[in-house]
C-alpha positions as CSV (number, residue, x, y, z in Angstrom):
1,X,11.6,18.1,-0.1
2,X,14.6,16.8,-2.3
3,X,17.2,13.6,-1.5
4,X,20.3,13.7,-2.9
5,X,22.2,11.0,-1.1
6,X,19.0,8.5,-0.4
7,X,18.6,5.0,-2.1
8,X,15.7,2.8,-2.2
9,X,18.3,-0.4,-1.5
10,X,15.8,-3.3,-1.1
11,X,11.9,-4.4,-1.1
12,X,10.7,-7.4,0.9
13,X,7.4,-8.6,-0.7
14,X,5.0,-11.2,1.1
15,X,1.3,-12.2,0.4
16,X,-0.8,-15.0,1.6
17,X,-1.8,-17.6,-0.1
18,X,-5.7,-17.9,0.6
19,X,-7.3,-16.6,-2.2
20,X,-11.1,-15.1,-2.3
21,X,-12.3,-14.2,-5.6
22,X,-15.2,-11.7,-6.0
23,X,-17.3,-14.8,-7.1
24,X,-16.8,-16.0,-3.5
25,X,-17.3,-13.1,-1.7
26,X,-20.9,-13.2,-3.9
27,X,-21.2,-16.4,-2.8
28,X,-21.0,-15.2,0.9
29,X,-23.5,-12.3,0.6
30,X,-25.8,-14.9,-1.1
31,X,-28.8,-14.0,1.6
32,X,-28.2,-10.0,1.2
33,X,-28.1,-10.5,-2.5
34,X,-31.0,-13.2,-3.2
35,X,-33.4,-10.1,-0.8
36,X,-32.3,-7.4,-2.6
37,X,-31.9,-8.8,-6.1
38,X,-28.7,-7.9,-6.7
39,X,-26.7,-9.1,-10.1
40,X,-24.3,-11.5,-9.7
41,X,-21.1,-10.4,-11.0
42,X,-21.4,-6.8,-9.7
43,X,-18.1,-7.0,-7.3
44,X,-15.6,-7.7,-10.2
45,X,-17.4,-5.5,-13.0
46,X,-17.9,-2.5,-10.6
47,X,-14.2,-2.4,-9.5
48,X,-12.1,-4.5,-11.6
49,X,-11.1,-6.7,-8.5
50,X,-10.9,-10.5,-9.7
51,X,-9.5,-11.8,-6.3
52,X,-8.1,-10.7,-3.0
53,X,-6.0,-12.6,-0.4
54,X,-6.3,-13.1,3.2
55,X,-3.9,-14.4,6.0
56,X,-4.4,-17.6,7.9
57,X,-6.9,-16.8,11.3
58,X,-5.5,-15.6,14.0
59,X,-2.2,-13.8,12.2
60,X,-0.8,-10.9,13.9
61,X,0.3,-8.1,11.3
62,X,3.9,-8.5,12.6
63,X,4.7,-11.9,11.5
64,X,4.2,-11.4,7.9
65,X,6.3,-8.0,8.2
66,X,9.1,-9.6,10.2
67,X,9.3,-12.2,6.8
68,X,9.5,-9.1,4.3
69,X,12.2,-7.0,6.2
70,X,13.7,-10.6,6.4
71,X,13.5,-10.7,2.9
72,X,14.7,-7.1,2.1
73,X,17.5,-7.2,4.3
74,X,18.6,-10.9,3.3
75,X,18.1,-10.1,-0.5
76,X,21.3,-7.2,-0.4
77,X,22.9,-9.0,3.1
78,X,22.6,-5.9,4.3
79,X,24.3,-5.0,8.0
80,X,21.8,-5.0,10.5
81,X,23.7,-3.1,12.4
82,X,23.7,0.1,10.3
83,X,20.2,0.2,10.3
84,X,19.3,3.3,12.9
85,X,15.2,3.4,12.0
86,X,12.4,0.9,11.9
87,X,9.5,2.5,11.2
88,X,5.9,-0.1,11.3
89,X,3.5,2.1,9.4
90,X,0.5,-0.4,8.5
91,X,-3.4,0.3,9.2
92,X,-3.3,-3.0,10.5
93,X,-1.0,-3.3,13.9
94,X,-0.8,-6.0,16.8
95,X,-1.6,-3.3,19.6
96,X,-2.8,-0.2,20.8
97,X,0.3,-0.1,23.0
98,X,3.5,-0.9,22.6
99,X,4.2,0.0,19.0
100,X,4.3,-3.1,16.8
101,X,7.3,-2.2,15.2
102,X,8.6,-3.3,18.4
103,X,7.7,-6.6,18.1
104,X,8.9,-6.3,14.4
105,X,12.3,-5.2,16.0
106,X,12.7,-7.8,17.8
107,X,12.3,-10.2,15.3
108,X,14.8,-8.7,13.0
109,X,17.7,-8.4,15.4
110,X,18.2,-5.2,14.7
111,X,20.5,-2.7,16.7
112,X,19.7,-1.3,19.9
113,X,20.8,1.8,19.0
114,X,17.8,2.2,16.5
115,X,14.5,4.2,16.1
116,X,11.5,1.7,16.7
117,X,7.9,3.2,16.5
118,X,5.2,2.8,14.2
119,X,3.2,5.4,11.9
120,X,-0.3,5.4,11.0
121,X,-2.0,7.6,7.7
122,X,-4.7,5.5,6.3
123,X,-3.1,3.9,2.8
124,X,-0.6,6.5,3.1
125,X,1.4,5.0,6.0
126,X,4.5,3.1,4.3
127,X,5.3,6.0,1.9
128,X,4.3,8.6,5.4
129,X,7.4,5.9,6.6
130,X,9.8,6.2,4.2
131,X,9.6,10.1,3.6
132,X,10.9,9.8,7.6
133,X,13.6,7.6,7.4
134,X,14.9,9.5,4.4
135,X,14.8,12.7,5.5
136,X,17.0,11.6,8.5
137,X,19.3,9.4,6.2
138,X,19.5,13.0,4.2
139,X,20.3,14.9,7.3
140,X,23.2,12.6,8.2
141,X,21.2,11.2,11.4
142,X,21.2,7.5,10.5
143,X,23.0,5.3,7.7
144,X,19.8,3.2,7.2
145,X,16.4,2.6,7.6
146,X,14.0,0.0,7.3
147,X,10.0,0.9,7.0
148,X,7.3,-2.1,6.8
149,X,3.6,-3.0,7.0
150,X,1.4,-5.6,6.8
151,X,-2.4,-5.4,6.2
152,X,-5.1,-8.3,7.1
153,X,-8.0,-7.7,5.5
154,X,-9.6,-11.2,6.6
155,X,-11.4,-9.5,9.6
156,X,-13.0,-6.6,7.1
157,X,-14.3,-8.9,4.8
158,X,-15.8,-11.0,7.1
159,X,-17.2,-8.5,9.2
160,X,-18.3,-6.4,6.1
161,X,-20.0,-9.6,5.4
162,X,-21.7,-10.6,8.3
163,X,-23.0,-7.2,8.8
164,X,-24.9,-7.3,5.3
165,X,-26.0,-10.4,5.8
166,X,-27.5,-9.5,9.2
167,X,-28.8,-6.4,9.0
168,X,-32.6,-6.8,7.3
169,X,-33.1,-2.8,7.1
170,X,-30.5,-2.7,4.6
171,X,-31.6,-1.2,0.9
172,X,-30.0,-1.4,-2.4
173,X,-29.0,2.3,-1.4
174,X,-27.9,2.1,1.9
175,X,-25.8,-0.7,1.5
176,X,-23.4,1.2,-1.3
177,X,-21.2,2.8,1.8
178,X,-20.2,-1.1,2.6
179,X,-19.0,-2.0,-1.1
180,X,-15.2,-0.2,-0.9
181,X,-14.7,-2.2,2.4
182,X,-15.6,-5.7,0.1
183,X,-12.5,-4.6,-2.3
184,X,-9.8,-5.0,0.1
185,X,-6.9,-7.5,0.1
186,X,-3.8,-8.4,2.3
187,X,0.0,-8.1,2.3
188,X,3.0,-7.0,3.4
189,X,5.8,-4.9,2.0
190,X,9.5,-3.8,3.4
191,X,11.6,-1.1,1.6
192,X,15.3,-0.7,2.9
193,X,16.7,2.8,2.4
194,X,20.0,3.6,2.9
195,X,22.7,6.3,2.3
196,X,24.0,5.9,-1.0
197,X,27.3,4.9,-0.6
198,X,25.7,2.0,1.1
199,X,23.6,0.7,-1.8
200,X,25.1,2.4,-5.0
201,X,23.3,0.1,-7.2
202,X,19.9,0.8,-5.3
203,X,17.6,2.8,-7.0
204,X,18.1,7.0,-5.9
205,X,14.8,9.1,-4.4
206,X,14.3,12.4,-5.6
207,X,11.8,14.4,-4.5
208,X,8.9,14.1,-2.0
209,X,6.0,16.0,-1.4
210,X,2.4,16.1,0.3
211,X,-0.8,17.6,0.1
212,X,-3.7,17.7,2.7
213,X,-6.9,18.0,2.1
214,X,-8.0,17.4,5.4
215,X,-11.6,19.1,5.2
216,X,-12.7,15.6,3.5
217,X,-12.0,13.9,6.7
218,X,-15.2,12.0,6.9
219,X,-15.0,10.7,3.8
220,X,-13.9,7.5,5.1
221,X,-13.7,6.1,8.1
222,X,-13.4,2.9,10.5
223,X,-16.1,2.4,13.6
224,X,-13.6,1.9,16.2
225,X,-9.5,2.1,17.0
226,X,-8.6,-1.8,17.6
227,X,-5.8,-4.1,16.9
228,X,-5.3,-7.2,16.9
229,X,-5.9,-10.9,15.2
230,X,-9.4,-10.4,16.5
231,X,-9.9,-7.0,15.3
232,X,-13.1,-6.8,13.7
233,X,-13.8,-3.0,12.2
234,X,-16.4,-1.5,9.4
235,X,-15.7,0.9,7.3
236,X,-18.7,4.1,6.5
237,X,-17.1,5.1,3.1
238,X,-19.1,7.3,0.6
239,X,-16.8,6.2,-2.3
240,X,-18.0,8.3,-5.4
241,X,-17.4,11.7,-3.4
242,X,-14.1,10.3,-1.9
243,X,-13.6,8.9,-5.4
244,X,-14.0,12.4,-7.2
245,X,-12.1,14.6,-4.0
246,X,-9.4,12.2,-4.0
247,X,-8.8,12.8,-7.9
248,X,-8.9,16.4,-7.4
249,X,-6.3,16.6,-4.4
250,X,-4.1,13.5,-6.5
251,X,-4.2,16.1,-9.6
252,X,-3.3,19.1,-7.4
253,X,-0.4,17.2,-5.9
254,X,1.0,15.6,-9.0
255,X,1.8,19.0,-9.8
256,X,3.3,19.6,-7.1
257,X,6.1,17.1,-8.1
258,X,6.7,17.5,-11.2
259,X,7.2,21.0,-10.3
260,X,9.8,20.1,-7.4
261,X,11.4,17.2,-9.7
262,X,11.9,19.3,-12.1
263,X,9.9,16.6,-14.5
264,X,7.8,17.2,-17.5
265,X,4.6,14.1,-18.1
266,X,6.2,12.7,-20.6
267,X,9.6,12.5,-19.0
268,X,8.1,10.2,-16.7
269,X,8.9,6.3,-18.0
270,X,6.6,4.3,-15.0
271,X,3.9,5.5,-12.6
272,X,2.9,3.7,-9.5
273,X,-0.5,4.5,-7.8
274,X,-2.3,3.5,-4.7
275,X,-4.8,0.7,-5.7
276,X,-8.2,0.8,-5.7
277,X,-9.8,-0.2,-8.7
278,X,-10.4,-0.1,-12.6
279,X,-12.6,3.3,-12.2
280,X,-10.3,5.0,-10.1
281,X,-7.5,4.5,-11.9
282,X,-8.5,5.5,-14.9
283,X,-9.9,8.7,-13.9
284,X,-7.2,9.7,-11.6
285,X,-4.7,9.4,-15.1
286,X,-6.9,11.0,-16.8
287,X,-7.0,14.4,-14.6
288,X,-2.9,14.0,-14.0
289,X,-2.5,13.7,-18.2
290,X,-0.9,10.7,-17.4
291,X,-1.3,7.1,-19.9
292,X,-2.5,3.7,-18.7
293,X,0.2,2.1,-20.8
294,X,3.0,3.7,-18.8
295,X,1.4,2.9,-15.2
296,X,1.5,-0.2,-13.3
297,X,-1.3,-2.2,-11.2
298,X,-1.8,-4.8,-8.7
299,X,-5.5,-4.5,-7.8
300,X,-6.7,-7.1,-10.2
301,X,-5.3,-9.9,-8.1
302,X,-4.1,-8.4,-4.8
303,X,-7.3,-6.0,-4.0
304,X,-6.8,-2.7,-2.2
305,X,-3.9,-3.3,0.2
306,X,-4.4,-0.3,2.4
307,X,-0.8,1.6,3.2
308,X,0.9,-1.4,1.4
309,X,-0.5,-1.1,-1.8
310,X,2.0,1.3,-3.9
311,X,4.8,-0.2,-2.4
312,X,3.9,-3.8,-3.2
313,X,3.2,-2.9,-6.9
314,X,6.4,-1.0,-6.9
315,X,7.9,-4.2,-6.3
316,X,5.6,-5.8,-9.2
317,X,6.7,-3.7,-11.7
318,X,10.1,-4.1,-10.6
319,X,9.8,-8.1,-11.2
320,X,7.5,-7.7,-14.3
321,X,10.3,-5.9,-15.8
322,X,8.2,-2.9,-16.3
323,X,10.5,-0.7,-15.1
324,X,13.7,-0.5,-16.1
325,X,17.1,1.2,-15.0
326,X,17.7,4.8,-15.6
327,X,13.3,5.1,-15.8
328,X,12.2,8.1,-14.0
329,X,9.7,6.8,-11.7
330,X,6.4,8.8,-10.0
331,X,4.9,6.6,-6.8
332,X,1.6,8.6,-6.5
333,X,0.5,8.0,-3.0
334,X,-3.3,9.0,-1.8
335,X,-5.3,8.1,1.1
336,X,-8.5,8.8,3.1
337,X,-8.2,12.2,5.0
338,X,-7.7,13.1,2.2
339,X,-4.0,13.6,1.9
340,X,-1.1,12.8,-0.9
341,X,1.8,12.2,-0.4
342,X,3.8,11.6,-4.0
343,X,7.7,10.9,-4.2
344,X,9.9,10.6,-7.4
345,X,12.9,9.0,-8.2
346,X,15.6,7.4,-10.5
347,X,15.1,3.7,-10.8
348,X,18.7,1.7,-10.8
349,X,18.5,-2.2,-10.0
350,X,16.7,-2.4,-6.5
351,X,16.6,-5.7,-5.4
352,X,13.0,-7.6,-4.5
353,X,12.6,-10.8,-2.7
354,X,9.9,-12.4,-0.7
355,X,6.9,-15.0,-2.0
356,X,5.6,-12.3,-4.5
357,X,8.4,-12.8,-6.9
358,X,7.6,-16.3,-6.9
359,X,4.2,-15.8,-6.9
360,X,4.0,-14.0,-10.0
361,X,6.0,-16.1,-11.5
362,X,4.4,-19.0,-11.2
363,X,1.4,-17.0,-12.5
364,X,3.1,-14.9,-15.2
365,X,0.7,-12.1,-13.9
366,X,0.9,-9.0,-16.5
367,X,0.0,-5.9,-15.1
């Protein structure tokens, strides 16, 4: 799937400001730990996760992604009006029913004449989003779109938590499905696409492409459909097979685009992954041929943001000055399913705004 006339205008960034480091979260499992003699330290070495972040009690996913399609939109003073397409494509959402991009709607102002409804693929979700919005920007149906997420992991974490603490049949074992759900973090990320014309200085998509993978469905998954500020879910992951078939259908798909982009590996200037830790990032680069040096990260600080992940350290490297215009870009999207979903594109001078730029300046955060 190629773009021709698509740019990547804007990214609102947002994340909260509670912080729990994997110290604290030891701290928490302290009764789980102390009976099954676990070493301190474990959480950070095993994944390469210092801290995550969590948003206050009680948030709703939308608020946070009303403030970064604020911030996108704001950051360019962008026409509301032009925008024909909001797509919400978080795990995290307010409802079952209605959509919360409705809500998200709402609180943008944005035309009546629009596209509202929200999309749901595991971590793949924002870039499922903006594959949408600019295929119809490509096919002339709309001028503009606007796709957003938020994720909360607060209610993981503590439930995660809770659950380890509780259950007293737990072995050192049985309680390794539990550890990915321990290595998640909040945010909330906005991208504005738009027809070229519109943004000329926006940075210009490429190429898109997915893979599925689909018979590694049970991989991952959550106990329960629920929404909410008082969602509480657990996640049943068996990370080291989900680890090594997510590698193998990332490799297969990164082929994929290089093919369709017409790219060679070492045309490509900056790589962008979904987030999950030290290990997997190392051996996913390793099977694509890619380099470390050339690829940016987030998880260190930020965790495992779900769907928002690539999208907020697309905005990172953007304000870290890794990337740079004219860089050929590769956002490397995979999620539990297992599917990929990859996109390519020409960096120019996207705009970012929202507390992340300020954030990581204030912290001088190298990636």
């Amino acid at each position: 799937m190629k773009f021709d006339n698509v740019s990547l205008a804007a990214i609102g960034a947002e994340i909260p400001d509670e912080i729990w480091s994997s110290e604290t979260i030891e701290q928490k499992l302290t009764p789980i730990y102390e009976r099954l003699k676990l070493p301190e330290g474990r959480l950070a070495l095993m994944s390469g996760i210092n801290e995550r972040r969590v948003w206050p009690v009680g948030t709703m996913p939308s608020t946070p992604s009303i403030r970064s399609g604020i911030s996108a939109i704001k950051s360019l003073d962008f026409d509301r009006s032009r925008i024909g397409c909001l797509i919400h494509a978080s795990v995290c959402r307010d409802f079952l029913e209605p959509a919360t991009a409705s809500r998200v709607h709402d609180g943008l102002g944005l035309s009546r004449d629009c596209w509202v409804y929200d999309v749901s693929n595991a971590c793949l979700g924002l870039v499922n989003g903006a594959v949408q919005i600019a295929t119809m920007i490509q096919a002339g149906a709309i001028e503009a779109g606007l796709v957003v997420g938020t994720e909360n992991s607060r209610p993981l974490l503590q439930g995660t938590i809770d659950s380890l603490n509780q259950d007293l049949s737990l072995t050192r074992k049985s309680v390794k499905p539990a550890f990915a759900s321990l290595t998640i973090g909040s945010g909330s990320c906005a991208w504005l696409l738009t027809r070229r014309d519109l943004a000329p200085n926006g940075s210009s998509l490429h190429c898109a492409i997915a893979e599925a993978r689909t018979e590694h469905h049970d991989l991952c998954r959550s106990d329960q459909d629920s929404a909410g500020a008082s969602m509480q879910p657990l996640m049943d992951t068996d990370s080291e097979k989900l680890m090594a078939e997510g590698i193998a259908t990332g490799a297969s798909a990164f082929e994929k685009l290089i093919s369709q982009s017409d790219w060679t590996r070492d045309e490509i200037d900056r790589t962008v992954c979904h987030q999950v830790g030290s290990r997997h990032r190392s051996a996913m680069l390793e099977a694509m041929g890619l380099s470390e040096q050339r690829d940016s990260t987030t998880f260190e600080f930020l965790g495992n943001t779900g769907s928002v992940a690539l999208p907020l350290t697309l905005a990172a490297a953007a304000v870290r000055n890794e990337i740079k215009s004219d860089d050929r870009v590769a956002m490397l999207g995979i999620g539990s399913g297992i599917n990929s979903v990859m996109l390519s594109a020409k960096w120019n001078e996207t705009q970012v705004a929202g507390n992340l730029v300020s954030n990581l300046a204030a912290t001088n955060v190298a990636g």
